[in-house]
N, C-alpha and C positions, 0 to 999 in steps of 0.2 A: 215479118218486117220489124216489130220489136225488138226482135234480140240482132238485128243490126242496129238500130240505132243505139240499143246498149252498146256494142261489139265498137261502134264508133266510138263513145262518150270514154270506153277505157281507151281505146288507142290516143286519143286527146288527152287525158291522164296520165299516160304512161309518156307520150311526148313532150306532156310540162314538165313531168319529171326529170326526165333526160335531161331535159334544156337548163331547169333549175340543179340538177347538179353538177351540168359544165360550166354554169355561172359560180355555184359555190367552189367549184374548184380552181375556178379562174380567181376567184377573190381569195381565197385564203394560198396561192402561189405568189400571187402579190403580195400580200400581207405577209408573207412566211419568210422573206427573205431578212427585214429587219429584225426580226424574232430568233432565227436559229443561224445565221452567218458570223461566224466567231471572230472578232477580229481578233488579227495578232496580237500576241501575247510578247509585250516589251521585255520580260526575262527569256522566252523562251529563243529569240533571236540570237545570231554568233554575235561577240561580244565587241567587235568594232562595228557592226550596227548597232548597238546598243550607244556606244560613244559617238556616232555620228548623230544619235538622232536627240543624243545630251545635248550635242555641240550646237545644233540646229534651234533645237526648243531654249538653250540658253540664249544664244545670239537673238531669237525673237523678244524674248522677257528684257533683253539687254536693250534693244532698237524699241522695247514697246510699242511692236507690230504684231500683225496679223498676216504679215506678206511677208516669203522670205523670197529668193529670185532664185534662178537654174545655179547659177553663180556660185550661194551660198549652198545649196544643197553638194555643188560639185565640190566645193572645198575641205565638204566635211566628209564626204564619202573615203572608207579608205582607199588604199594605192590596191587593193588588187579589182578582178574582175566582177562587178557585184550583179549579182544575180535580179531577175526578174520579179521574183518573192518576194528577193529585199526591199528594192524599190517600193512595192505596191505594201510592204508593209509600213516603210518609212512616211510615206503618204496617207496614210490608212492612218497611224498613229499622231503624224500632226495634223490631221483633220481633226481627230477625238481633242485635241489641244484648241479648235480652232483657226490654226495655221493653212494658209494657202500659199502652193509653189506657184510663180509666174513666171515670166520673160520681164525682161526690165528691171529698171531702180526698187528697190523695196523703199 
């Protein structure tokens, strides 16, 4: 009867274990993404996204805001089709500025 009640006290062991390293792994995948998520790289973008998001971040500094509108981001984007990327990099990069895109008046 002893060496079940050891035989338990490791399976209790071994199931904190388990449980303490899907916690550690749950916390350090939370924590992992602020850490290794690279944002874009404002040179390494094509070079009329690069001038849109000049024209965007000036227009802010110019309004001495923090909001710019759909409006102004659509004015600055250029005339061709702009990709999904670019967007979320355009966005990505006036966040790092502080800048939020909305609906409505800036």
């Amino acid at each position: 009867m002893g060496k079940q009640g050891a035989g338990k006290g490791n399976r209790e062991d071994d199931a904190h274990a388990r449980r303490q390293a899907i916690i550690d792994g749950l916390l350090a995948d939370a924590l992992r993404p602020a850490f290794t998520y690279r944002v874009p790289s404002h040179d390494a973008l094509p070079a009329d996204i690069r001038r849109a998001i000049d024209r965007l971040l000036a227009k802010a500094e110019t309004q001495r805001s923090r909001c710019l509108t759909y409006d102004d981001l659509e004015e600055a984007l250029p005339p061709r089709d702009v990709s999904a990327e670019d967007l979320e990099a355009i966005f990505w990069i006036l966040a790092e500025h502080g800048i939020e895109v909305e609906d409505g008046e800036a």
